[in-house]
MARTINU-100976 format. One line per 4 residues: their letters; for each residue x, y, z of C-alpha. Coordinates in Angstrom, 3 decimals, always signed. Layout:
A	X:Y:Z  ...
***
This chain:
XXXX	+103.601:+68.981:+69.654  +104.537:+70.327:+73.283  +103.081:+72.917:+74.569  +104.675:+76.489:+74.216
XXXX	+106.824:+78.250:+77.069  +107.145:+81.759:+77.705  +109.346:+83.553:+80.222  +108.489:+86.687:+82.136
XXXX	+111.862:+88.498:+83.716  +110.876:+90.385:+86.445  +112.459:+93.216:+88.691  +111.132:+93.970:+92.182
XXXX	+112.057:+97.531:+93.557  +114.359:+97.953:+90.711  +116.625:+95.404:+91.206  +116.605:+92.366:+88.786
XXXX	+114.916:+89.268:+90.621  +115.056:+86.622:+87.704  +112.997:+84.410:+85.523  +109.541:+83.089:+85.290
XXXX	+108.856:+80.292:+82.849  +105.113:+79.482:+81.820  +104.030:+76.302:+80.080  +100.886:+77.197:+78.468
XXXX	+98.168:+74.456:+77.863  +97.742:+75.378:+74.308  +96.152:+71.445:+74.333  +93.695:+72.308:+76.376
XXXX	+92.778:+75.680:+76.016  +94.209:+76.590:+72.846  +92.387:+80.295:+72.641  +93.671:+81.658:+75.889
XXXX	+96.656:+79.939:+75.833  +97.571:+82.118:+72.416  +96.537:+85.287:+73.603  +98.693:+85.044:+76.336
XXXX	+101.354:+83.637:+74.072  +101.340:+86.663:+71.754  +101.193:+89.052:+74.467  +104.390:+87.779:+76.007
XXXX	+105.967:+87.637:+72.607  +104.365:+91.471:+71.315  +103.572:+90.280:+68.144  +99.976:+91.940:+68.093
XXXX	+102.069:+95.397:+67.662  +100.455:+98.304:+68.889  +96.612:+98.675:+70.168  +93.542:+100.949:+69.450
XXXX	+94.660:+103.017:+72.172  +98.497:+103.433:+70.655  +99.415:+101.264:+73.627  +101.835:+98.542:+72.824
XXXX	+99.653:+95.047:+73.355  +102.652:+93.281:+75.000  +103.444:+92.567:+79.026  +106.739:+93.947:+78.506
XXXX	+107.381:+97.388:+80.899  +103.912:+96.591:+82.363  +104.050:+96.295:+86.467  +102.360:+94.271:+88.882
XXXX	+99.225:+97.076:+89.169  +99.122:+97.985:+85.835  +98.079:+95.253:+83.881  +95.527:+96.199:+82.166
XXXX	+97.026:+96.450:+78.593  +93.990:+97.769:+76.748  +92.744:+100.222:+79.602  +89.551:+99.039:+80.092
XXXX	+87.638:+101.143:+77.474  +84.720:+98.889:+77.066  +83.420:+95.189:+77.225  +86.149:+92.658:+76.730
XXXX	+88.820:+94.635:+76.575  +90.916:+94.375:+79.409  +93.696:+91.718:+80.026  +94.675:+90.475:+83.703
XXXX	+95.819:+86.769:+84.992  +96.835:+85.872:+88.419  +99.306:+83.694:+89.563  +97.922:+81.852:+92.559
XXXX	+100.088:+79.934:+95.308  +97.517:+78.686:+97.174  +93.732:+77.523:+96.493  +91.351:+80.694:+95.056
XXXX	+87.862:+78.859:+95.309  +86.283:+81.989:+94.381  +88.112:+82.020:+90.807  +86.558:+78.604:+90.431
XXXX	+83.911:+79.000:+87.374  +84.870:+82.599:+86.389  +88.321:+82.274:+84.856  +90.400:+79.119:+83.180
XXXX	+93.529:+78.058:+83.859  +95.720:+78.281:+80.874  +99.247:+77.641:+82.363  +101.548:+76.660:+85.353
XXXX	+105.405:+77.780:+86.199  +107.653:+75.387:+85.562  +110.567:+77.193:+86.584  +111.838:+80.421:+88.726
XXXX	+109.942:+79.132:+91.785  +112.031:+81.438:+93.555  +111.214:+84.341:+91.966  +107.673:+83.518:+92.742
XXXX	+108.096:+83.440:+96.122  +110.433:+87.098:+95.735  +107.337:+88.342:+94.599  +105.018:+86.810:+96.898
XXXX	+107.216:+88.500:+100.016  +106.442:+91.829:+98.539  +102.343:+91.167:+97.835  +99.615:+91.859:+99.849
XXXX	+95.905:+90.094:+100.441  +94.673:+94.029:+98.438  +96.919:+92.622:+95.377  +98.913:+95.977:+96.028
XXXX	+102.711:+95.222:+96.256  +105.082:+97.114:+98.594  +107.821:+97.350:+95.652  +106.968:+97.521:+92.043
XXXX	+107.182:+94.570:+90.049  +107.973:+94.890:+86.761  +108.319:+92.936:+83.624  +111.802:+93.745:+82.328
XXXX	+111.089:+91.411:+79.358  +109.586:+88.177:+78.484  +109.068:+86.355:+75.112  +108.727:+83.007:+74.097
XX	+111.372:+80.301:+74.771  +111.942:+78.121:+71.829
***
């Protein structure tokens, strides 16, 4: 069975930029490869908090969907361009874009070393590709 795809579209300063597509390793890490499925697809409905658990509407500093009320409940994942050593050992790679390269690099013109962006980036939508 291949692994799952999800797409993220994305506007920078309010101006549609395009699509991400993610292959998730659901092969190889099958756990966090799900969660990150269902939160592109919304399917886990609404959270404790009333806050819908889904990435869609969320921007490029708020992406914490569960606002960090307690242990384990927060949800981040970086995208990295370049080697991050220091993520070595604390967090697993679940995924890789496999298209919308450009859009990567839109949003990589608009970042900062803080993780603060200039513009907002937001995810207009995103779901799973079938």
């Amino acid at each position: 069975m291949a692994n799952p795809r999800v797409f993220f579209d994305l506007n920078i300063g309010g101006h549609p930029t395009g699509r991400l597509v993610i292959e998730l390793f659901a092969d190889n890490t099958p756990i966090t490869a799900e969660n990150f499925r269902v939160l592109s697809t919304g399917e886990k409905g609404i959270g404790k908090t009333g806050k819908p658990l889904h990435y869609k509407g969320t921007t490029s500093t708020a992406d914490r969907l569960h606002g960090h009320t307690g242990p384990g409940t927060g949800s981040q994942f970086f995208i990295c361009t370049t080697k991050t050593e220091w993520l070595d050992g604390k967090h697993v790679v679940f995924g890789q874009i496999v298209e919308g390269f450009d859009v990567m690099m839109a949003i990589e013109m608009v970042g900062s070393r803080s993780g603060m962006t200039s513009k907002p980036v937001i995810v207009a939508d995103c779901g799973q590709l079938s």
